[in-house]
C-alpha positions in Angstrom: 46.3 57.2 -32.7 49.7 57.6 -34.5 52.4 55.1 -33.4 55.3 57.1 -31.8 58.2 55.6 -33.2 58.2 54.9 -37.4 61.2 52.7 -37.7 60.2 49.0 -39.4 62.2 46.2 -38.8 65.7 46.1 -40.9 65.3 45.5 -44.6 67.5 44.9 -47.4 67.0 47.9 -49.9 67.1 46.9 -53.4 70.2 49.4 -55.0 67.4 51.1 -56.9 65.5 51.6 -54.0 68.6 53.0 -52.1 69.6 55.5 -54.9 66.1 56.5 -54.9 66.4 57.3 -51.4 69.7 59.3 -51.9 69.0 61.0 -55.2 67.1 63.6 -53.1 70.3 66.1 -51.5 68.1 66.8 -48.2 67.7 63.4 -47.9 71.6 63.1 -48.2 72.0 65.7 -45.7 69.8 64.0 -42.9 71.8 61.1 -43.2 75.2 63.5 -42.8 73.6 65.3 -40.2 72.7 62.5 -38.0 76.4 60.4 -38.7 77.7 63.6 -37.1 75.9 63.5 -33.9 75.4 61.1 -31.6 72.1 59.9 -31.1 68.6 61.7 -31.6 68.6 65.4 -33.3 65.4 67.3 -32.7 63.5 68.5 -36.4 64.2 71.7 -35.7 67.7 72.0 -35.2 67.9 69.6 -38.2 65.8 71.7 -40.3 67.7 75.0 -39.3 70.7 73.1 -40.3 69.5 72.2 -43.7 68.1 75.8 -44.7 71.3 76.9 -43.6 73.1 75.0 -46.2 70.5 75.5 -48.9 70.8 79.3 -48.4 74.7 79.5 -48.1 74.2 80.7 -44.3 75.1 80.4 -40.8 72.3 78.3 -39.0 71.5 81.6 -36.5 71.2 83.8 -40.2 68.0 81.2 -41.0 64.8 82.8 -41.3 61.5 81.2 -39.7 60.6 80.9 -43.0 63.5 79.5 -44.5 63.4 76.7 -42.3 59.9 76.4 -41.9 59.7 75.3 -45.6 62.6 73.0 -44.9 60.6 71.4 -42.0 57.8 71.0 -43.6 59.1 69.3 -46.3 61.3 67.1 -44.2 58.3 66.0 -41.7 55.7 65.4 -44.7 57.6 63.8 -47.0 61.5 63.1 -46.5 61.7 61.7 -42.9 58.7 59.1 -43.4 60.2 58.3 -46.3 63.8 57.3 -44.9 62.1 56.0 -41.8 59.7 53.8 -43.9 63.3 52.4 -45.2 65.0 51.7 -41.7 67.5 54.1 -42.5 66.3 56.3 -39.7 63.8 56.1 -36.5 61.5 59.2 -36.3 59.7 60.1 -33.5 57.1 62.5 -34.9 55.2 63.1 -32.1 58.8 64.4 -30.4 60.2 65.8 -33.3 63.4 63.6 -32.7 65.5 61.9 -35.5 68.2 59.3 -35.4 69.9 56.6 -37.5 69.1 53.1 -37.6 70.5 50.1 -38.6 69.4 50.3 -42.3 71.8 54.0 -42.6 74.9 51.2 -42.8 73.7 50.3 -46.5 74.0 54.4 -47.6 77.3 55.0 -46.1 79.5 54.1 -49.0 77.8 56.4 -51.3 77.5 59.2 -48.7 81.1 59.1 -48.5 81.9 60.0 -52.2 79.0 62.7 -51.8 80.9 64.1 -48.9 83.8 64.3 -51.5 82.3 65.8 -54.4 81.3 68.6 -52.2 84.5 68.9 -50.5 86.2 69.5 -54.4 83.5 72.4 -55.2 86.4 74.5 -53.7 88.3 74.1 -56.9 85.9 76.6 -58.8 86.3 79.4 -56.4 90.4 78.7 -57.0 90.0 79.0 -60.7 87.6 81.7 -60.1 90.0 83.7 -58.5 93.5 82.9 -60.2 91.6 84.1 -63.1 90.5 86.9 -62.1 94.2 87.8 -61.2 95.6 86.3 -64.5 93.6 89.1 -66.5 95.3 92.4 -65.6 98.8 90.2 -65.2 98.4 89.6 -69.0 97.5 92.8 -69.7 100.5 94.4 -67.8 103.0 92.1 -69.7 101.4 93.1 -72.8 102.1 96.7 -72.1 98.3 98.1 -72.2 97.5 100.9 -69.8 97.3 101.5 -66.7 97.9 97.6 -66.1 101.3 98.3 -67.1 102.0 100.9 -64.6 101.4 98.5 -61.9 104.6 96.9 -61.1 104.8 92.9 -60.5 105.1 93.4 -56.3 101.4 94.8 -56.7 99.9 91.9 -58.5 101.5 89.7 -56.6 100.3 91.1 -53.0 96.9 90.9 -55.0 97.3 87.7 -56.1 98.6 86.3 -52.4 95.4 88.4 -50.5 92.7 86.8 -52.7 93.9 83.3 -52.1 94.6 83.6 -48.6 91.3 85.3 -48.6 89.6 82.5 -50.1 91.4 80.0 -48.4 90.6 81.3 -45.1 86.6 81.5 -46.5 87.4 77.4 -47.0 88.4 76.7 -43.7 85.7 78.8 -41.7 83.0 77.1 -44.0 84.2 73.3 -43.6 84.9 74.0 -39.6 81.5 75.5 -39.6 79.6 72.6 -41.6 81.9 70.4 -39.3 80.7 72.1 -35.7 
């Protein structure tokens, strides 16, 4: 009979050992999940969570399937895994994760993880300025029809694509955040 909680006794993890443990993303994203709420998650909302990232989605826009495969991989291979590491306590026979005392060693280089996704927002700026920077130069250079636009058009463009994108930033992070 299987025990019902996998959580060993606290051990120091070499720093090999701990970036192996974080090199995986969903590995990562346990850890982030579970920081963000207090005490146990069940697998499932945890898994639906996951897919949900890993398909660019709302969690209710998962498919079984989608986080099927995320579950799966998660109860085989991940969660026994960070559990074996007392960075977690995983009630299998429950389904219900949580942190334990060894999750304090990850936290410094969860935090710069949590940052370098937070500055992926800088592509979609770029993206879009140019994207607006293309017909601007054509206009000034004179080439038609760009040139029959006048500069209040480009401008109104300009302002309802970044305010468009901002506004995609903000629902995202409050989202990711909720």
């Amino acid at each position: 009979m299987e025990p019902q909680l996998s959580s060993p006794e606290p051990a120091d993890l070499s720093r090999d050992d701990l970036f192996s443990m974080l090199r995986n993303e969903r590995r990562r994203e346990v850890i982030h999940h579970l920081r963000e709420h207090e005490g146990p998650v069940d697998l499932r909302d945890l898994s639906e969570h996951i897919a949900a990232i890993e398909n660019d989605c709302e969690p209710a826009a998962v498919t079984y399937k989608q986080r099927k495969r995320v579950q799966t991989a998660l109860y085989q291979m991940h969660l026994p895994k960070l559990a074996d590491r007392n960075i977690i306590s995983y009630d299998r026979r429950a389904g219900r994760i949580e942190l334990a005392a060894g999750a304090e060693s990850c936290l410094p280089y969860l935090v710069a993880d949590a940052d370098r996704r937070q500055r992926r927002w800088w592509r979609w700026y770029l993206a879009v300025a140019a994207v607006v920077a293309v017909p601007v130069g054509l206009a000034a250079l004179g080439v038609r029809p760009f040139a029959s636009v006048p500069g209040f058009g480009y401008a109104a463009v300009a302002c309802a694509a970044f305010v468009a994108i901002s506004v995609l930033q903000v629902t995202r992070e409050r989202t990711r955040d909720a």
